[in-house]
ROSEMAR-290149 format. One record per residue (C-alpha): chain; x, y, z; residue number from 1; residue in one letter. Coordinates in Angstrom, 2 decimals, always signed. Example, Ala and Ser with C-alpha at 12.3 -4.5 7.8 and 13.67 -1.06 7.14 Angstrom:
<vozas>
 ch       x       y       z   i aa
  A  +12.30   -4.50   +7.80   1  A
  A  +13.67   -1.06   +7.14   2  S
</vozas>
This chain:
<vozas>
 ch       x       y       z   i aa
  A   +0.00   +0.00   +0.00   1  X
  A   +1.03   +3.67   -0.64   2  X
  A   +1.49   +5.61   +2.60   3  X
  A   -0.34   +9.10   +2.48   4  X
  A   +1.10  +11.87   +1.57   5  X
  A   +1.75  +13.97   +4.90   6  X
  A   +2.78  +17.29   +4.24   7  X
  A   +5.80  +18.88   +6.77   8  X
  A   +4.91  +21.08   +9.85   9  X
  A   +5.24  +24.79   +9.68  10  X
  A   +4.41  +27.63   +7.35  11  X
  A   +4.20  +27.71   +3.60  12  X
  A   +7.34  +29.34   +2.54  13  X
  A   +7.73  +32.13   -0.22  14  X
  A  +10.71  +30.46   -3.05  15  X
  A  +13.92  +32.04   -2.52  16  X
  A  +14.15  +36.10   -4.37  17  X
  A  +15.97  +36.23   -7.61  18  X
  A  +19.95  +37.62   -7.54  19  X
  A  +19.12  +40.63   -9.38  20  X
  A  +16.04  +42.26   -8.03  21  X
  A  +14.78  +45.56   -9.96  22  X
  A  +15.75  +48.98   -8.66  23  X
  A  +11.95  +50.25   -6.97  24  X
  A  +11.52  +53.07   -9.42  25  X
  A  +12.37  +51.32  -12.09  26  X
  A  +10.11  +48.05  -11.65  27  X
  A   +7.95  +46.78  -14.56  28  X
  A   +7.35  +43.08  -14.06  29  X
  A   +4.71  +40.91  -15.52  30  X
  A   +3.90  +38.32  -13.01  31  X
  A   +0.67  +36.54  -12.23  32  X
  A   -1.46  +36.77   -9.35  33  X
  A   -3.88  +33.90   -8.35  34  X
  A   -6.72  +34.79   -6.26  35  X
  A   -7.63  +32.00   -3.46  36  X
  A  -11.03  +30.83   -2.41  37  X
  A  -12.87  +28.89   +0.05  38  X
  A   -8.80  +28.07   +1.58  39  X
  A   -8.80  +31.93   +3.01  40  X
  A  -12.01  +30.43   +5.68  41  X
  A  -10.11  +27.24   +6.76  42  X
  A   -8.79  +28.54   +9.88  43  X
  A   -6.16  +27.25  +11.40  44  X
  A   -5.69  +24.60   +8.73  45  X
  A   -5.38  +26.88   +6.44  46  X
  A   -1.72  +26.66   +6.15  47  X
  A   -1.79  +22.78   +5.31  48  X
  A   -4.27  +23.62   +2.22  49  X
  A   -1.99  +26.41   +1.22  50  X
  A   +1.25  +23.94   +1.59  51  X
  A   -0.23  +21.54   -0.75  52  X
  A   -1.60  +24.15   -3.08  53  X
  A   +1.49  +25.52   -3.72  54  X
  A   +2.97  +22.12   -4.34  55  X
  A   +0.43  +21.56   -7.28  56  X
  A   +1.32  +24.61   -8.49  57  X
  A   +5.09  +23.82   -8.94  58  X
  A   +4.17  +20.09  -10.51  59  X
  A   +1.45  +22.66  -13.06  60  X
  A   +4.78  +24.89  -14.05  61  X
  A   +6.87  +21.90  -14.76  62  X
  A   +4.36  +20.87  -17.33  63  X
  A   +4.19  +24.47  -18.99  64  X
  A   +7.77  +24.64  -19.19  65  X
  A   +8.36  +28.12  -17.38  66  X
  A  +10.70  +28.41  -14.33  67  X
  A   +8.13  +30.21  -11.67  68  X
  A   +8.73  +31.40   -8.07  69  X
  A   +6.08  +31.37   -5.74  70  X
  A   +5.56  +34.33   -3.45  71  X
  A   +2.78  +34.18   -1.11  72  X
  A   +0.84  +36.96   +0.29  73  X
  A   -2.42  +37.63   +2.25  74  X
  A   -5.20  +36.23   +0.29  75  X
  A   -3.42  +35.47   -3.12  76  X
  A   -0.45  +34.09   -4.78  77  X
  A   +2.07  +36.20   -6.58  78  X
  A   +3.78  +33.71   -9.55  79  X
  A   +6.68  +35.40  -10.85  80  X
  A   +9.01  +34.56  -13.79  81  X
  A  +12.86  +34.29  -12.12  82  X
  A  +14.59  +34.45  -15.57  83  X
  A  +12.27  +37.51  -16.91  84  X
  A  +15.09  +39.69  -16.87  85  X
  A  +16.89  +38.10  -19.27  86  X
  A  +14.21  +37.59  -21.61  87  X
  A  +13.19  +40.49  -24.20  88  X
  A   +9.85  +42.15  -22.75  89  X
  A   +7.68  +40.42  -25.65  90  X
  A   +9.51  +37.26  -24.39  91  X
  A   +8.72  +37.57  -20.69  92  X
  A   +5.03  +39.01  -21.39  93  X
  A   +4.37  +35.43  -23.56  94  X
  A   +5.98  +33.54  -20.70  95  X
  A   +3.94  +35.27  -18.04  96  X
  A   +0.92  +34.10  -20.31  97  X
  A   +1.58  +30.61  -20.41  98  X
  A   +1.72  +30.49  -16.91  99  X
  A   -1.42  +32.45  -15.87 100  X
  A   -3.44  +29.79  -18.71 101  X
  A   -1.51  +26.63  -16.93 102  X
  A   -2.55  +27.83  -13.68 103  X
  A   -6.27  +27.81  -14.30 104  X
  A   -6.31  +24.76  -14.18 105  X
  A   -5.10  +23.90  -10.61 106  X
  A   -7.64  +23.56   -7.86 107  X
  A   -7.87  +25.85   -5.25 108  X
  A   -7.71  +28.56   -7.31 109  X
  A  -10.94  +31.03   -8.17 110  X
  A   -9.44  +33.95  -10.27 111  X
  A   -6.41  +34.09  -12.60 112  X
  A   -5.15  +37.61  -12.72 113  X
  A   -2.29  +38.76  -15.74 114  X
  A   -0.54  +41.65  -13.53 115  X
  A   +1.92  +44.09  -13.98 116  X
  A   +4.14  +44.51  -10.77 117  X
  A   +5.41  +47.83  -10.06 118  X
  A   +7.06  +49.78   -7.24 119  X
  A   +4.94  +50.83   -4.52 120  X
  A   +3.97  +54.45   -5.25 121  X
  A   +1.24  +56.10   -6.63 122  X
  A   +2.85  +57.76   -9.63 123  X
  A   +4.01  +54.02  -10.72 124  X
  A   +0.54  +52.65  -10.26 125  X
  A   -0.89  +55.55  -12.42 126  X
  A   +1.91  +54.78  -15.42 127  X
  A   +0.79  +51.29  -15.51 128  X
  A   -2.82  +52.04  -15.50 129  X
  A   -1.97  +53.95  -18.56 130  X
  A   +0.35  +51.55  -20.33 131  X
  A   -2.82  +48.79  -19.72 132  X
  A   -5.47  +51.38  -21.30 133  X
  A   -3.31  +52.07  -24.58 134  X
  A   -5.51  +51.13  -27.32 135  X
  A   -8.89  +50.35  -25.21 136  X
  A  -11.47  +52.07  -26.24 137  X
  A  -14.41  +53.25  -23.98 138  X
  A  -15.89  +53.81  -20.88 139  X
  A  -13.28  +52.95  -17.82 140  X
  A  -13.13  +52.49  -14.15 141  X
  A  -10.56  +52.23  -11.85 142  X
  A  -10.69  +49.84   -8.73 143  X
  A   -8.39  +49.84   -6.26 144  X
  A   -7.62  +48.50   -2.94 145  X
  A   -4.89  +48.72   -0.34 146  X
  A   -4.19  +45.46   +0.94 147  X
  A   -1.37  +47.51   +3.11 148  X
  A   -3.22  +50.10   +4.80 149  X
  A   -0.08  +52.38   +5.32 150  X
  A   +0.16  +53.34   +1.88 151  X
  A   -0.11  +57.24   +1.99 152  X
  A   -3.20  +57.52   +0.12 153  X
  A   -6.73  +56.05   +0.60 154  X
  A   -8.10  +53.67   -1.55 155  X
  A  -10.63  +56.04   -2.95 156  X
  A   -7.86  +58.65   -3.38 157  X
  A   -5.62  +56.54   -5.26 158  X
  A   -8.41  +55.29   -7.39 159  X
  A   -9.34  +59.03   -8.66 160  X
  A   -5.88  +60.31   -9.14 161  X
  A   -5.34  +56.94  -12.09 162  X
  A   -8.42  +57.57  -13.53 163  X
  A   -8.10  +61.70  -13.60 164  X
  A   -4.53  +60.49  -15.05 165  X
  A   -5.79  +57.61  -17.81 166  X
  A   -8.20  +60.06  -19.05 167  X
  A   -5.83  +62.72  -19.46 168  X
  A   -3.72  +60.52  -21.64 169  X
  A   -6.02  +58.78  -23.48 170  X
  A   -9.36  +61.26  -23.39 171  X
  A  -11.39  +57.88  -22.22 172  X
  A  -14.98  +58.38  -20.26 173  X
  A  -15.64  +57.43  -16.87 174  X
  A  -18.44  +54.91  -15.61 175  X
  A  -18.27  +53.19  -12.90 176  X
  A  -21.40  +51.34  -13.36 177  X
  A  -20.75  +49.67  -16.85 178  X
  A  -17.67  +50.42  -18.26 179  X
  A  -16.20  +49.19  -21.11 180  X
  A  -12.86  +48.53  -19.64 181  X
  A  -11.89  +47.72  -15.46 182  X
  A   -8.60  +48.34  -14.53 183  X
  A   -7.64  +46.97  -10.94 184  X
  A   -5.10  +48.69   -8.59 185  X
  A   -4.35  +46.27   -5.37 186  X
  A   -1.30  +48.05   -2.77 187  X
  A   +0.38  +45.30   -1.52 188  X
  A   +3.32  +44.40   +0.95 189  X
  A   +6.18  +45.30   -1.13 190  X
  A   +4.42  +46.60   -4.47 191  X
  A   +1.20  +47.38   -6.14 192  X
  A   -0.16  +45.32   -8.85 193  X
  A   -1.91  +46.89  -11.66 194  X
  A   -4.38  +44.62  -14.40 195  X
  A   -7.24  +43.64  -16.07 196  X
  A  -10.11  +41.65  -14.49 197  X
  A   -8.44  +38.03  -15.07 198  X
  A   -9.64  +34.47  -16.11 199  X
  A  -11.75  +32.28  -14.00 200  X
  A   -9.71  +29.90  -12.20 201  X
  A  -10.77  +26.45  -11.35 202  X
  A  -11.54  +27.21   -7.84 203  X
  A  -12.50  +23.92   -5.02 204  X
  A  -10.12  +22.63   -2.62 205  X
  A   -6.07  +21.56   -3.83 206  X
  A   -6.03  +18.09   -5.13 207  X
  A   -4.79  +15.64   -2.37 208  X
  A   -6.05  +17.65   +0.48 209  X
  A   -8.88  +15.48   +1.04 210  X
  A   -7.46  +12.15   +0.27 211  X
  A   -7.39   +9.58   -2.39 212  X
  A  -10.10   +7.78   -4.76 213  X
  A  -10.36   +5.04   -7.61 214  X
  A  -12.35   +6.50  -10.17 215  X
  A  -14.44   +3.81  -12.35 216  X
  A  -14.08   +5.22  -16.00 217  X
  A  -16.08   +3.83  -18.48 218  X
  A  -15.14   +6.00  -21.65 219  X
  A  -18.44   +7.80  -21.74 220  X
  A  -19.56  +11.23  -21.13 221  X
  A  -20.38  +11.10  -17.24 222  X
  A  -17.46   +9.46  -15.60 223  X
  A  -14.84  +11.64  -16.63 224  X
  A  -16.86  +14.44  -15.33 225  X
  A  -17.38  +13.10  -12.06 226  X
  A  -13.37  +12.65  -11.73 227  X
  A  -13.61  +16.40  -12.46 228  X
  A  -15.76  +17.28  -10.05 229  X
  A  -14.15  +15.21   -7.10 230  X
  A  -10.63  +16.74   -7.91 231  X
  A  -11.97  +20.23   -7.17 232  X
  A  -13.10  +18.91   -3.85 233  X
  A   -9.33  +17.68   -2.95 234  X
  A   -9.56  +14.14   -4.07 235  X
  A   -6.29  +12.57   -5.68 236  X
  A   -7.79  +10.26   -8.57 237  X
  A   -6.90   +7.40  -10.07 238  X
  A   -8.47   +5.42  -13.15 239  X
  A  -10.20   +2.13  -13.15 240  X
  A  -10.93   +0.80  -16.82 241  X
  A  -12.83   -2.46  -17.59 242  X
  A  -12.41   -3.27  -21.38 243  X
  A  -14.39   -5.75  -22.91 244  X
  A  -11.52   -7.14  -23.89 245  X
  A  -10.70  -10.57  -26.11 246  X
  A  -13.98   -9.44  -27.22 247  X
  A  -13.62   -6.78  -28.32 248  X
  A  -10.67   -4.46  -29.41 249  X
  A   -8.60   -1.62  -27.74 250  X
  A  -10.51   +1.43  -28.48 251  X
  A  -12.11   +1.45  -25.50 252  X
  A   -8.52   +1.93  -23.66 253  X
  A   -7.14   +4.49  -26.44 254  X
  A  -10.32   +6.32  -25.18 255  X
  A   -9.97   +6.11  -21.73 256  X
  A   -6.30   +7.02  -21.70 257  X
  A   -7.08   +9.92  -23.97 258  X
  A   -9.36  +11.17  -20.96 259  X
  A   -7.39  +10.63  -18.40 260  X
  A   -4.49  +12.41  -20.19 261  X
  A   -6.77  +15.23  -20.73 262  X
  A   -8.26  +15.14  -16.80 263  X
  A   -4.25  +15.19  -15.32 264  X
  A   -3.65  +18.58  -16.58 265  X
  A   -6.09  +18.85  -13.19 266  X
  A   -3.36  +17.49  -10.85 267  X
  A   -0.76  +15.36  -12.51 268  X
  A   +0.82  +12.10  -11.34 269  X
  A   -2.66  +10.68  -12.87 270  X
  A   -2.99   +6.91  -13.18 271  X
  A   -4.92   +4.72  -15.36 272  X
  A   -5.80   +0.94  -14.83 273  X
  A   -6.94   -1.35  -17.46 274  X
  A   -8.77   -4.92  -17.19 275  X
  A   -9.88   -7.12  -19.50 276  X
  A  -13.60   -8.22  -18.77 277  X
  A  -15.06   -9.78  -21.59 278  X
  A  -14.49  -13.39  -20.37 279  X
  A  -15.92  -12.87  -17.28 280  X
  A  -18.90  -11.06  -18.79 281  X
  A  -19.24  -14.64  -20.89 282  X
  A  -19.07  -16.44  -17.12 283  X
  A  -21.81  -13.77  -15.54 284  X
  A  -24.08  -14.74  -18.27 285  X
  A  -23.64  -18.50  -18.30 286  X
  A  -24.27  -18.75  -14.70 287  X
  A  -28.04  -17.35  -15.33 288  X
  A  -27.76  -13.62  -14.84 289  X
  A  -30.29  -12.60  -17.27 290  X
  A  -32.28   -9.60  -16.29 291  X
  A  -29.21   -8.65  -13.75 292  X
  A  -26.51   -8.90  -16.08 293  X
  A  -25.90   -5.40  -16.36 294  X
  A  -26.47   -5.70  -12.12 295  X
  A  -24.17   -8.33  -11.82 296  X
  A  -21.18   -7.07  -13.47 297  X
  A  -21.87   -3.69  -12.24 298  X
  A  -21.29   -4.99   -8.69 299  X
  A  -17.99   -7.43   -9.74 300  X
  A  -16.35   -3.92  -11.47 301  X
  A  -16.97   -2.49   -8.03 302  X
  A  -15.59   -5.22   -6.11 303  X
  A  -12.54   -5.23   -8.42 304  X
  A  -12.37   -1.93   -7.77 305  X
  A  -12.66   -1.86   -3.97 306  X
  A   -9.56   -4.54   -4.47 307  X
  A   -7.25   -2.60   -6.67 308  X
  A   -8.16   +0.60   -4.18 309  X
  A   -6.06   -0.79   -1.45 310  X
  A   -3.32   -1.57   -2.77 311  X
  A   -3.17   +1.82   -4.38 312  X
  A   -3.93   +3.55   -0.97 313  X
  A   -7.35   +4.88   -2.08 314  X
  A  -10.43   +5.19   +0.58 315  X
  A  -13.49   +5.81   -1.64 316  X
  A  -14.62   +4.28   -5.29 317  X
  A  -15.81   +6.97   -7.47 318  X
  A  -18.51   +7.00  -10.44 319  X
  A  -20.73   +8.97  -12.82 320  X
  A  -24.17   +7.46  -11.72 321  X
  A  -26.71   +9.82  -12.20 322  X
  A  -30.28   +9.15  -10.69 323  X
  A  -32.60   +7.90  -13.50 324  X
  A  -30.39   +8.60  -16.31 325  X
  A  -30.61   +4.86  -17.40 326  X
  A  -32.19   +1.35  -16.13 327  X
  A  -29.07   +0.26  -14.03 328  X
  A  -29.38   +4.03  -11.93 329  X
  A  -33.11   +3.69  -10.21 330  X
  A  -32.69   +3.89   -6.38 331  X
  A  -33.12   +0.24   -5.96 332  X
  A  -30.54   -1.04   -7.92 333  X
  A  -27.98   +2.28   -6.55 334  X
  A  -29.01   +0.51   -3.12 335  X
  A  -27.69   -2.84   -4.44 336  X
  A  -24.67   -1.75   -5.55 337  X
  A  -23.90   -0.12   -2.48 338  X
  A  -24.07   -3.71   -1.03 339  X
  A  -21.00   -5.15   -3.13 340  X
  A  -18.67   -2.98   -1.10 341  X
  A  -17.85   -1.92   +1.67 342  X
  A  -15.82   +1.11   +0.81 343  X
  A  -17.51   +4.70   +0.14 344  X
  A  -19.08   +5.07   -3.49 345  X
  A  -18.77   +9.07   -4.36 346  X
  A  -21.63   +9.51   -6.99 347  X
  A  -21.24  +13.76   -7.64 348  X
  A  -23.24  +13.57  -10.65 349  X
  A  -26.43  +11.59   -8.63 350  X
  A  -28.56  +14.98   -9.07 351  X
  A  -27.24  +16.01  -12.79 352  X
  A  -29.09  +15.35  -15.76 353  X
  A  -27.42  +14.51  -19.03 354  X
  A  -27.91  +18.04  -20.36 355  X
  A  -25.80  +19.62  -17.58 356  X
  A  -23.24  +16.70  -17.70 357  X
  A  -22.83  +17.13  -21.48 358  X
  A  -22.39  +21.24  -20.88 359  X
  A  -19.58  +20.79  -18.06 360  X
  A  -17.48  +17.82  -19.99 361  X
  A  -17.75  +20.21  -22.62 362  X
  A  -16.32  +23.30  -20.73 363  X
  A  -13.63  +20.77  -19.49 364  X
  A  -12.83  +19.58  -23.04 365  X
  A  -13.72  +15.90  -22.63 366  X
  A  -17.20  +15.83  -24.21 367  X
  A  -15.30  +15.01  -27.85 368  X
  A  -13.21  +12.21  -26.62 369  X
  A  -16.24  +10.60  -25.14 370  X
  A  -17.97  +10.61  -28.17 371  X
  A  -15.66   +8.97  -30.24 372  X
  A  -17.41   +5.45  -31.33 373  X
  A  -16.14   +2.01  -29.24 374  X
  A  -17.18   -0.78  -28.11 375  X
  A  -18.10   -0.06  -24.57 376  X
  A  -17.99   -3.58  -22.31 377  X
  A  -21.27   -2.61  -20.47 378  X
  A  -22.88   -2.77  -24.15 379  X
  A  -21.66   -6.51  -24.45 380  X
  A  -24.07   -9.31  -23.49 381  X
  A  -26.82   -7.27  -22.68 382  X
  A  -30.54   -8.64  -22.01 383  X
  A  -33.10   -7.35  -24.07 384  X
  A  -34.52   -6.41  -20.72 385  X
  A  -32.96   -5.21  -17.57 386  X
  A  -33.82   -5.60  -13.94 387  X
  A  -34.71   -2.07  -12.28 388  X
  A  -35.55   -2.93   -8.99 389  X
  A  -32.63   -5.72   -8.54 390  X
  A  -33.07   -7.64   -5.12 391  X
  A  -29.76   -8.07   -3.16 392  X
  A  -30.27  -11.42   -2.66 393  X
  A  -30.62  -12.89   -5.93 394  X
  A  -27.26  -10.78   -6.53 395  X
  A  -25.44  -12.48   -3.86 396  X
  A  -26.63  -16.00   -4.70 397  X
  A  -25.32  -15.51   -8.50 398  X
  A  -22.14  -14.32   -7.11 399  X
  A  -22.11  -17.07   -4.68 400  X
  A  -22.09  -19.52   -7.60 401  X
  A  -19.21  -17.95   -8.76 402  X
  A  -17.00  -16.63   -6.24 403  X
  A  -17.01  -13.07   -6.90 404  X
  A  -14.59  -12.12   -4.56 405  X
  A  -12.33  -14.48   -5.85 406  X
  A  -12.44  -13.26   -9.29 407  X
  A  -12.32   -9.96   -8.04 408  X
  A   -9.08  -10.38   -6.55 409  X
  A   -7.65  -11.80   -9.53 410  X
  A   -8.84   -8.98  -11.72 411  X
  A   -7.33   -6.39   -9.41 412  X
  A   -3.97   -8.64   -9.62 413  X
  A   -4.15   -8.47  -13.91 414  X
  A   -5.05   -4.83  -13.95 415  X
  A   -2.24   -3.21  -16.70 416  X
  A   -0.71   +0.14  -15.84 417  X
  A   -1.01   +2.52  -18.98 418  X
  A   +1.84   +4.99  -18.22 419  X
  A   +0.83   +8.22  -19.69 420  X
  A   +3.72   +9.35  -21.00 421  X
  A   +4.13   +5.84  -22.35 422  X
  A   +0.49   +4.48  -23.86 423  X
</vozas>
């Protein structure tokens, strides 16, 4: 089994400063600011969610190629570019980019924010504010906010000297109801940051705060979604594929690795798990399944599942049931899978119907792969009709026949690692 991640004692720790820090009055740096949600109300674990936050950050960078620093402050993180300096300012502006798109993606944060960093005085926050309205056109309004209280001028002050100072320059209106164009002033610590009004973030809870789950992916639309919606709530995931293989071929696992490729840009280190269940399909419907078929193999995934989970160190089984969506998901046959296992099934979709589980697999860019034609394993074998309201009893005497857990166990031993960065 895989021991837990337990993060060290103590307080999350800014990365070291770069060896050549700008001169105060002459600071222009692109950097990017990540605004923090529900984390700011944890209290006095906040520190722990923060710690592992910023870990998930570092594995996101890695992936999008730019050398980051992580600086935190009260409320927000400030990502800055250590090798900026050195880069032309088209260069470092690109690079700032690529790392306020990467880091949408991590959970745990609610607002992505491209700023420009500047010394902490009022005449540099009012030449950024104009460098970020060249070329708008427009109503404007400025918001600011002191985050440091003994800056020398009020929030409100600050605020009207930029926007008395933008409209000089560029002869733009004011409204502060509905402008056109919002440009945010925040005084902070060391600096003020000056920018735009950013890119939804991801928001939820950083992925492993809350533990570790075996996600049961089928290749369709609802399961990948469900692993979505379990990472935002801190849940490390890892993959669980039954393909209905010798019976059929290997699109099925081309699909489900192309999901779970696209679902690790959520937290990395993803793993998938493939077994081949179309033999034991043939023995489920041999030994008289009929009507509970679909019930019957439904419950022997989960208790494969529940196998492979601990050895893999995960505590709950995770799927894309939805309530009613199809004959397999009434509450009576829900209640008899529950029976199979004994670990936790996490069903975030129960309440979503297809329409809303189509909409967010398409915001998460999974609804294409999912609709790419296989030949799904739950499609094999089927009866022409299925039970609804399956009794747990004649479940368990068909498994009886068989030795589920038995089998189960030996499917959990033949379940194939698909590396991703070796499919």
């Amino acid at each position: 089994m895989i021991p837990p991640v337990i993060p060290p004692v103590g307080l999350p720790q800014a990365d070291p400063a770069p060896a050549a820090e700008p001169a105060a009055d002459s600071m222009r740096e692109p950097c990017v600011l990540l605004k923090l949600g529900e984390i700011v109300l944890k209290g006095r674990n906040r520190q722990q969610f923060e710690r592992i936050l910023h870990g998930n950050i570092r594995t996101a960078m890695r992936d999008a190629g730019v050398p980051v620093q992580i600086w935190p402050r009260e409320g927000v993180i400030l990502l800055r570019i250590p090798d900026g300096a050195k880069r032309t300012a088209e260069e470092w502006a690109k690079a700032a980019d690529i790392v306020a798109e990467r880091a949408r993606d991590v959970p745990g944060v609610v607002r992505v924010c491209r700023v420009l960093r500047v010394a902490k005085t009022p005449e540099a926050a009012v030449n950024a504010a104009i460098e970020l309205t060249a070329g708008t056109n427009g109503a404007f309004a400025v918001r600011a906010r002191r985050r440091d209280k003994r800056f020398p001028i009020t929030s409100t002050e600050l605020a009207v000297l930029i926007g008395r100072r933008v409209q000089e320059a560029h002869g733009l209106p004011v409204n502060l109801k509905h402008p056109d164009t919002e440009v945010f002033v925040e005084v902070d610590q060391r600096e003020v940051f000056v920018f735009n009004e950013g890119m939804q973030g991801t928001g939820g809870l950083p992925v492993g705060m809350s533990g570790r789950a075996l996600v049961l992916m089928s290749g369709g639309i609802d399961s990948p979604v469900a692993a979505y919606r379990m990472m935002r709530r801190g849940l490390r995931c890892y993959f669980l594929h039954f393909s209905g293989m010798p019976l059929t071929g290997l699109e099925s696992v081309y699909k489900a690795y192309a999901l779970v490729r696209g679902l690790d840009r959520f937290q990395g280190g993803s793993r998938l798990f493939v077994v081949p269940f179309g033999k034991t399909q043939q023995r489920l419907a041999s030994s008289g399944a009929d009507r509970l078929q679909i019930m019957a193999q439904r419950r022997l995934m989960l208790k494969t599942g529940e196998a492979l989970a601990k050895k893999l160190g995960s505590t709950a089984l995770v799927t894309g049931d939805s309530l009613g969506q199809v004959s397999s998901q009434t509450l009576a046959n829900i209640t008899a899978l529950d029976d199979a296992v004994r670990l936790p099934i996490l069903r975030p979709l129960i309440g979503w119907d297809k329409t809303e589980i189509m909409a967010e697999a398409r915001r998460i860019r999974t609804l294409a792969i999912s609709e790419l034609p296989d030949q799904d394993c739950c499609t094999l074998l089927t009866p022409r009709h299925v039970e609804t309201h399956a009794r747990i009893s004649d479940l368990r005497k068909i498994e009886g026949r068989l030795d589920a857990a038995e089998i189960a166990e030996e499917l959990a031993a033949a379940a194939q690692e698909y590396r991703l960065e070796n499919p």
